[in-house]
Every structure is written in C-alpha cells, then in structure tokens.
N, CA, C and O atoms as a MOPAC input file, in Angstrom:
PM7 MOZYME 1SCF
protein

 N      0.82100 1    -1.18200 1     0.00000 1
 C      0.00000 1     0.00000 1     0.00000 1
 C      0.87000 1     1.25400 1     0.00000 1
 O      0.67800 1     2.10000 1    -0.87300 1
 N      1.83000 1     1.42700 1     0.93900 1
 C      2.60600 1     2.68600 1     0.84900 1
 C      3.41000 1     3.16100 1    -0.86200 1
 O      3.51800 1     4.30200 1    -1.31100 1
 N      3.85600 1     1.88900 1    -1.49700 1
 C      4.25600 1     2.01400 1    -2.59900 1
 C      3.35400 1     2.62100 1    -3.69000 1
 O      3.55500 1     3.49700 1    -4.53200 1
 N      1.92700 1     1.59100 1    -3.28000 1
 C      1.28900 1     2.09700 1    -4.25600 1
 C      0.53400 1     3.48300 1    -4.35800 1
 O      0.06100 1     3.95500 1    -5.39200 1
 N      0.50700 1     4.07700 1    -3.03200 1
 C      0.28100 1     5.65500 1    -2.64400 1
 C      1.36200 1     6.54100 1    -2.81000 1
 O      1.20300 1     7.62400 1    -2.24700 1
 N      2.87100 1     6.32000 1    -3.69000 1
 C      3.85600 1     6.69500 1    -4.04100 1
 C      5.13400 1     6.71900 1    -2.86100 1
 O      6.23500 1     7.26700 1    -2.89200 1
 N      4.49200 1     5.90600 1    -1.86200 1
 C      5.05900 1     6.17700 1    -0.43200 1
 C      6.69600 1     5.10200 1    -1.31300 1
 O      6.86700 1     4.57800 1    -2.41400 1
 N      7.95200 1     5.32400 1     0.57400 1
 C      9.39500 1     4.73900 1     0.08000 1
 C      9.40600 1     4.10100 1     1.11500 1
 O      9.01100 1     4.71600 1     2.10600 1
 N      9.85100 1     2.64200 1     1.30600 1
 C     10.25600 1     1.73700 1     2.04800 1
 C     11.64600 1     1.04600 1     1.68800 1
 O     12.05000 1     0.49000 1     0.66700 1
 N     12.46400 1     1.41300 1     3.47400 1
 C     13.74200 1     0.76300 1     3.39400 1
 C     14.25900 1     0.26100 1     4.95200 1
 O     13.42500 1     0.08100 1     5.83900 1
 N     15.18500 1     0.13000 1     5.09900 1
 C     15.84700 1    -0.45200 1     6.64800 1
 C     16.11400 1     0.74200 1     6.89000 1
 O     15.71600 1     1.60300 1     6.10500 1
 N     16.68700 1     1.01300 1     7.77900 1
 C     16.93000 1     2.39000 1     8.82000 1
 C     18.29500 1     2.81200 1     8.07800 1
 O     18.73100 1     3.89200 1     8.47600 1
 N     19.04200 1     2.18800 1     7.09800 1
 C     20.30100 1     2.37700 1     6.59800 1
 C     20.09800 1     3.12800 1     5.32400 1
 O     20.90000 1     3.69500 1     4.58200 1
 N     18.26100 1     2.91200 1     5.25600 1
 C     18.21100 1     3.28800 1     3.47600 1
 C     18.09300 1     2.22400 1     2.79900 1
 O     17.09500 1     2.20400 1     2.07900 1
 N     18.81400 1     1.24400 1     2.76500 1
 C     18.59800 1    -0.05300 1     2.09600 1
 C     17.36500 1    -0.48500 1     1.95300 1
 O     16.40400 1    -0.13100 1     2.63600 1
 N     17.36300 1    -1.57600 1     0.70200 1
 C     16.19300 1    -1.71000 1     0.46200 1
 C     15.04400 1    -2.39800 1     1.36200 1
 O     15.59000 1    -2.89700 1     2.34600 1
 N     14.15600 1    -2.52900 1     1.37200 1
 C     13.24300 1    -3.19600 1     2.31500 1
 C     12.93600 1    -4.66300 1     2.36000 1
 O     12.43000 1    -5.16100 1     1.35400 1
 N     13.27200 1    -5.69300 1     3.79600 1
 C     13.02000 1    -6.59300 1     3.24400 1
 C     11.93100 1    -7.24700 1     4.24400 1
 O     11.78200 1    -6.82200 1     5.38900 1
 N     11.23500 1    -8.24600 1     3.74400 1
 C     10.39200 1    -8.59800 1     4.88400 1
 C     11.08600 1    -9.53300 1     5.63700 1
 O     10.47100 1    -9.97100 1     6.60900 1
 N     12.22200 1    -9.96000 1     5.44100 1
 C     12.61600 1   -10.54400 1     6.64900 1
 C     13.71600 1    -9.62000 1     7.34700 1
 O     14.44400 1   -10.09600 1     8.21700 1
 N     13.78900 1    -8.70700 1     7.07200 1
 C     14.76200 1    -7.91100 1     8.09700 1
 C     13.73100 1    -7.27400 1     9.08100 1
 O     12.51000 1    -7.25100 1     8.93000 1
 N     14.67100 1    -6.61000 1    10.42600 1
 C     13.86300 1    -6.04200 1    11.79200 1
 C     13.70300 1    -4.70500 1    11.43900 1
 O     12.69700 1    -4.27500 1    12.00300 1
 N     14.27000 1    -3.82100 1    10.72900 1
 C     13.86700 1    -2.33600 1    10.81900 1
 C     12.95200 1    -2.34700 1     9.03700 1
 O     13.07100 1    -3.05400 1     8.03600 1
 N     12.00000 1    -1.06400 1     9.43700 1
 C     11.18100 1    -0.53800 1     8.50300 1
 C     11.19600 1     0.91400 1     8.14000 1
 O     10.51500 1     1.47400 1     8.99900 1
 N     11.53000 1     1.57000 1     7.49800 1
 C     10.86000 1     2.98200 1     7.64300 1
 C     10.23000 1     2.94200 1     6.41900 1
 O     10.58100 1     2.29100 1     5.43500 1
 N      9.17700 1     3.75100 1     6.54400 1
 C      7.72500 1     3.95600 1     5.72600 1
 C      7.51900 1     5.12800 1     5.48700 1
 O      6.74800 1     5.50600 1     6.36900 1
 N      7.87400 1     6.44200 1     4.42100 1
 C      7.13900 1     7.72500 1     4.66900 1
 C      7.16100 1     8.04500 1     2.69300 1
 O      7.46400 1     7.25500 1     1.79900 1
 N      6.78000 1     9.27200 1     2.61600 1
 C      6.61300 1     9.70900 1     1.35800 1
 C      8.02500 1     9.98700 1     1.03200 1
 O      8.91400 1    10.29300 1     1.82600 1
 N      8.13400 1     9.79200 1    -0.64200 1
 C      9.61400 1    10.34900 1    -0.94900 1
 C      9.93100 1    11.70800 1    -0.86900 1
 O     10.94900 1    12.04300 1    -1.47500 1
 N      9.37400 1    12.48300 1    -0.33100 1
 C      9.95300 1    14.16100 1     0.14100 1
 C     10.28200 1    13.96200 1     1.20900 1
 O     11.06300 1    14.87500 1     1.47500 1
 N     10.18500 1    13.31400 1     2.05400 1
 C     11.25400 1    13.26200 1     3.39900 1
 C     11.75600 1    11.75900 1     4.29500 1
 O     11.90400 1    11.54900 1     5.49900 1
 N     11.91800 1    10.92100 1     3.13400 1
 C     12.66900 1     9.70100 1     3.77700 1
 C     14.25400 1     9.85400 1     3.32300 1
 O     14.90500 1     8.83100 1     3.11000 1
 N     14.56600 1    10.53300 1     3.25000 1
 C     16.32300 1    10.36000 1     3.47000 1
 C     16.24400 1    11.56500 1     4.49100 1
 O     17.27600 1    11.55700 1     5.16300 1
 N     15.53400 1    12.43500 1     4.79900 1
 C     15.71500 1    13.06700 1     6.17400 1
 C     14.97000 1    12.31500 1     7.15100 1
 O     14.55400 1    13.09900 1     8.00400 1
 N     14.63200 1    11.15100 1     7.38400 1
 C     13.87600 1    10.57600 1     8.20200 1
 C     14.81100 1     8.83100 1     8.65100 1
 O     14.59400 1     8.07000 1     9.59400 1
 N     15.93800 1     8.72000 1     7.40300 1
 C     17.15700 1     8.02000 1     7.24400 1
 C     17.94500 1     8.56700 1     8.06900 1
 O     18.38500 1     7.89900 1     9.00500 1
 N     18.29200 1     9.88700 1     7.90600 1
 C     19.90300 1    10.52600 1     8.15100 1
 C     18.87500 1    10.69900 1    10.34300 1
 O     19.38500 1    10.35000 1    11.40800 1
 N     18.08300 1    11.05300 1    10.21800 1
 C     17.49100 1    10.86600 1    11.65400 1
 C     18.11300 1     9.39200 1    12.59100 1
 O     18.78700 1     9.22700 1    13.60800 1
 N     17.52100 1     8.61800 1    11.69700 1
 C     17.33700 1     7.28000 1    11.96600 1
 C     18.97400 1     7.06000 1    12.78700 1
 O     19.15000 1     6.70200 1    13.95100 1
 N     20.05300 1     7.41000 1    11.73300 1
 C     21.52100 1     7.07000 1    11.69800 1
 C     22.58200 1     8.19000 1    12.72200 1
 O     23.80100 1     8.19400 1    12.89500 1
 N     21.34800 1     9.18300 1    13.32400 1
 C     22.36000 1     9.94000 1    14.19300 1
 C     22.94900 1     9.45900 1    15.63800 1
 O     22.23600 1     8.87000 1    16.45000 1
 N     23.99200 1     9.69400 1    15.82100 1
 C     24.55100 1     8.88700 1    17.09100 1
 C     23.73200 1     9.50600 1    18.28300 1
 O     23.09700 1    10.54600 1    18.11200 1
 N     23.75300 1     8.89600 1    19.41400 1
 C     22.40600 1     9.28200 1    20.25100 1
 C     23.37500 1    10.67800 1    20.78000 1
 O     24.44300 1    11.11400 1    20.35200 1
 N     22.31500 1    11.21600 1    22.09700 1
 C     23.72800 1    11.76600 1    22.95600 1
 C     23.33400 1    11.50900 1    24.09700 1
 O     24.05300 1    11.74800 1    25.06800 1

C-alpha cells in the first residue's frame, strides 16, 4: 500500500526493504532520506 500511494520503504540504513529484516521505515519520498539521516544519528 505505501508504494502504491507513491510512499518509500527501506531499513533504517536506506537499504532496500526486506520482509525478513527487523527495521522498517515507511514515509513519502519528500522526506525519507531526512527521516534516514534521523534514523543514523549517534544518540547523545
């Protein structure tokens, strides 16, 4: 469904999405590589 609503699915790395891997992110392509580079910041 997200694909077919133009939505982007990948692992928290960006990589592609798989159903057997543990991470998901799900959002529209205007803000999933800022929702990536989130994902990948070191905590503090």
């Amino acid at each position: 469904m997200v694909t077919e609503a133009d939505g982007h699915m990948s692992d928290f790395k960006g990589g592609p999405f798989s159903i057997y891997g543990l991470e998901l992110v799900a959002s529209n392509h205007h803000i999933h590589n800022e929702m990536v580079e989130v994902l990948n910041r070191p905590s503090v």
